[in-house]
C-alpha positions as CSV (number, residue, x, y, z in Angstrom):
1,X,4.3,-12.6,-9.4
2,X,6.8,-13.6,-6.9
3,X,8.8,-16.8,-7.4
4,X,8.9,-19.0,-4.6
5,X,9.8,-22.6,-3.2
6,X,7.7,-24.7,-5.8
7,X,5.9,-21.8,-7.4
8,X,7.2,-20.4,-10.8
9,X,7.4,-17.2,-11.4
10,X,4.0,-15.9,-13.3
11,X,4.3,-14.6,-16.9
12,X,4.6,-11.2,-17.8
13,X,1.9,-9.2,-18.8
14,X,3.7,-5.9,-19.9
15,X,2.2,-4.4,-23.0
16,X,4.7,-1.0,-22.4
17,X,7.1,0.7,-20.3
18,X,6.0,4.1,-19.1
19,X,8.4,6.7,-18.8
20,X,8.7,9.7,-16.3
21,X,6.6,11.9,-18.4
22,X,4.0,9.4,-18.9
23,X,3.6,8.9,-14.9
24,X,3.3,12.9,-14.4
25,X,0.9,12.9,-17.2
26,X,-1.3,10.4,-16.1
27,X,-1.0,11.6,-12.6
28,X,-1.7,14.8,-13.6
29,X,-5.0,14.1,-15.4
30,X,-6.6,12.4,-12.4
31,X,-6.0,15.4,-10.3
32,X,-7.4,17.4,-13.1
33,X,-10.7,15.5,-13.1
34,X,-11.0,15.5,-9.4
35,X,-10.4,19.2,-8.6
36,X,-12.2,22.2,-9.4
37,X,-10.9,23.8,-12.1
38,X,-8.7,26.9,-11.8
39,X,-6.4,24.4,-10.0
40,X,-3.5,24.2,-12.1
41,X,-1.3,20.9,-11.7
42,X,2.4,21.3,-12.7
43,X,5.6,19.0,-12.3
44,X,8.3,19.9,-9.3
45,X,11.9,20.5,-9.2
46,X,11.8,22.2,-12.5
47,X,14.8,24.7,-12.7
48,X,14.1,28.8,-13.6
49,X,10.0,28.2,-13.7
50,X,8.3,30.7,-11.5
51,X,5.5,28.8,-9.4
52,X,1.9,29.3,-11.2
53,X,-0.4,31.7,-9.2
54,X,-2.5,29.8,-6.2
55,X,-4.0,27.4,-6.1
56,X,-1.5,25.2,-7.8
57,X,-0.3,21.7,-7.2
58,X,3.8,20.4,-8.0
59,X,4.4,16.7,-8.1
60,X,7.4,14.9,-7.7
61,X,8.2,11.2,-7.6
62,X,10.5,10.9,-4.2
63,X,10.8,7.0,-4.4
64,X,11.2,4.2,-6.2
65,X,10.9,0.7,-4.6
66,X,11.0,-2.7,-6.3
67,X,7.5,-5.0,-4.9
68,X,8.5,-8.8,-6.4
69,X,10.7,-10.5,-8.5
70,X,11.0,-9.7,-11.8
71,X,8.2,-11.6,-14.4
72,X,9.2,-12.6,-17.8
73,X,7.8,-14.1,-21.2
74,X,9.4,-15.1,-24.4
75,X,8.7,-13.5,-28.2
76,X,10.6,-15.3,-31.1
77,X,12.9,-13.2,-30.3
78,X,13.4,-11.9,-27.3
79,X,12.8,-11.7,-23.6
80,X,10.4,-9.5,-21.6
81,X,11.0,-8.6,-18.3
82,X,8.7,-6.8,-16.1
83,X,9.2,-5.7,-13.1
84,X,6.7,-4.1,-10.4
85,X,7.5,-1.2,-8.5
86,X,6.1,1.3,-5.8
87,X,6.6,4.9,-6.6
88,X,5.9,7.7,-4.4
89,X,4.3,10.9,-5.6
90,X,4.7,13.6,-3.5
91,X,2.2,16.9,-3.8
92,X,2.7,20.0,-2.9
93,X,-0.8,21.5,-2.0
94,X,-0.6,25.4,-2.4
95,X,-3.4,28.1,-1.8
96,X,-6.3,29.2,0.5
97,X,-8.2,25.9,-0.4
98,X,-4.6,23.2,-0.3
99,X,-6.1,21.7,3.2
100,X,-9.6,20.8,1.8
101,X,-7.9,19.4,-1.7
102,X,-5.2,17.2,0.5
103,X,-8.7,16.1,2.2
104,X,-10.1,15.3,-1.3
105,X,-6.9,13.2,-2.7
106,X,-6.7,11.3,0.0
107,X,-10.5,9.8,0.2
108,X,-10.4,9.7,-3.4
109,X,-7.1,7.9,-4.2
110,X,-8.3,4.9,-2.8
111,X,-11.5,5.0,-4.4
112,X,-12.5,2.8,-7.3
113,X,-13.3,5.5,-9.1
114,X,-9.3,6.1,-9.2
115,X,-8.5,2.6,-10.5
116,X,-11.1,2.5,-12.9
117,X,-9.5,6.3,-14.4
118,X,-6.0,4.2,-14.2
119,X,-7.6,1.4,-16.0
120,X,-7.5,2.4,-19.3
121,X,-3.7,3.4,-19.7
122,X,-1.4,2.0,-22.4
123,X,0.9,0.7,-19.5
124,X,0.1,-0.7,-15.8
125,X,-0.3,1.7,-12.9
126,X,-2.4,1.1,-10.0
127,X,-3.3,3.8,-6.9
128,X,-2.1,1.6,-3.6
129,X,-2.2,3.9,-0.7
130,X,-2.3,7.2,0.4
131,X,0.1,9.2,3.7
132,X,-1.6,11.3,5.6
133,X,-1.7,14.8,4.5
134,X,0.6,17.6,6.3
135,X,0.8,21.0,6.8
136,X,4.5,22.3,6.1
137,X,5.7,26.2,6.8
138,X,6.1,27.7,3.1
139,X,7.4,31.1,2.3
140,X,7.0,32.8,-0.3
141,X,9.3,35.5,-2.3
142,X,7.8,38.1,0.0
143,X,8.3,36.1,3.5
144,X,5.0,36.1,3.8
145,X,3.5,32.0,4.9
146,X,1.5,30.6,2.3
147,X,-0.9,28.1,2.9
148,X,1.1,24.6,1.8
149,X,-0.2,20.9,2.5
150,X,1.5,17.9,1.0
151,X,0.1,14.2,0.6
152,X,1.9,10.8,-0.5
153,X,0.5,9.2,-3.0
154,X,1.9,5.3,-3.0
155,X,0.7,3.1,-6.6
156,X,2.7,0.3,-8.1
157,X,3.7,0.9,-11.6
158,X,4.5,-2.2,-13.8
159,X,8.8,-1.3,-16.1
160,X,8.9,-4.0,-19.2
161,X,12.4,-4.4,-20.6
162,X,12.8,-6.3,-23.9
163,X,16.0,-7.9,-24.1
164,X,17.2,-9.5,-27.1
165,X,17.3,-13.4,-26.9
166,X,19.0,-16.3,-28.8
167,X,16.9,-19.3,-28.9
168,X,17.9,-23.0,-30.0
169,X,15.5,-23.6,-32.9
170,X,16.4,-27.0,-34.5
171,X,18.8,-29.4,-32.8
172,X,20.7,-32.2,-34.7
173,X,21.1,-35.3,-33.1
174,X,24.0,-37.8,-33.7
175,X,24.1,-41.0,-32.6
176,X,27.4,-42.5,-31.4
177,X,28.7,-46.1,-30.7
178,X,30.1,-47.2,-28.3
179,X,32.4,-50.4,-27.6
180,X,31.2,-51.1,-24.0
181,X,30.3,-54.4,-22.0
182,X,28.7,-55.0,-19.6
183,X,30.0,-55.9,-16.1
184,X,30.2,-59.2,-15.2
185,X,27.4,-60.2,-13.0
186,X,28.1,-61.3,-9.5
C-alpha cells in the first residue's frame, strides 16, 4: 500500500467506510462470543449511564494512527480514497473474574480464530496486537476497590472516502501550421 521510489501506490480495495458505531459493534460481538455469558459488554465515556452490574466490560477507542499512504481507484465518476489506520481499543475489565477475561483477550486476539470472526464484515478491520493487561485501582460509588483490569487492543481498520471527480472523456485535437524552416545546416 505504501508508495515508494519506483513503486506505485496499490489500488484501493474499500468496499465501505465503517463508522464509530460499527467498530464498537463489531468489537463488541467478538467479546460476546469469547466470554461467558452474563458478561455484559457496553461502550465507555457515555455521560449519565450508571455502569451495568459486574462483570461488565466498557470500550473506548483512545487512538487513532494513520499506517501508509493513502490508496486510491477511479469510478466514472469519482475517486476512492482509502486510507489504513491503527486504532486502539481500550477495555475496562470489571468484576471478580476481570483478571482471567484480560488473560482470555489477550491469547485470543491474536488468534486466527479472531481474524477469521473479522473476516466477514462489510468493511476492513483486522486484530494486530494486543498490550499487556493491567491491574488499575478502581473505586466504586461506595469507596470500596473493585476488581478492574484493562487490555489494548491494537487492529488496523481500512476509512474509504469517495470524492467526486472530473474526468476528460473525449479530447479534440486540432492540428495547426506552422511557417517554420529549418536551420541552415553547418
Amino acid at each position: 500500500m505504501v508508495e515508494g521510489s519506483g513503486n506505485a501506490a496499490e489500488q484501493s480495495g474499500c468496499v465501505a467506510t465503517p463508522d464509530d458505531g460499527q467498530i464498537y459493534g463489531a468489537v463488541r460481538n467478538w467479546l460476546l462470543s469469547v466470554l461467558p455469558a452474563g458478561v455484559q459488554v457496553v461502550q465507555g465515556q457515555q455521560n449519565r449511564v450508571a455502569p451495568p452490574p459486574a462483570p461488565f466490560i466498557t470500550m473506548t477507542v483512545t487512538e487513532r494512527t494513520r499506517l501508509a499512504t493513502n490508496g486510491w481507484s477511479y469510478t466514472a465518476t469519482t475517486r476512492e480514497v482509502s486510507e489504513p489506520a491503527r486504532l486502539t481499543m481500550q477495555l475496562d475489565l470489571f468484576g471478580p473474574a476481570a483478571g482471567a477475561y484480560a488473560q482470555t483477550l489477550t491469547a485470543l486476539w491474536q488468534d486466527p480464530q479472531a481474524a477469521l470472526f473479522f473476516a466477514g464484515l462489510p468493511f476492513q478491520l483486522a486484530p494486530l496486537d494486543v498490550g499487556p493487561p493491567g491491574q488499575s485501582g478502581f473505586r466504586d460509588g461506595e469507596h470500596q476497590y473493585e476488581e478492574n483490569w484493562t487490555v489494548a487492543l491494537h487492529m488496523q481498520v481500512t476509512f474509504c472516502l469517495s470524492m467526486a471527480q472530473d474526468f476528460a472523456i473525449t479530447l479534440s485535437v486540432n492540428a495547426l501550421s506552422a511557417d517554420v524552416t529549418d536551420p541552415p545546416e553547418e
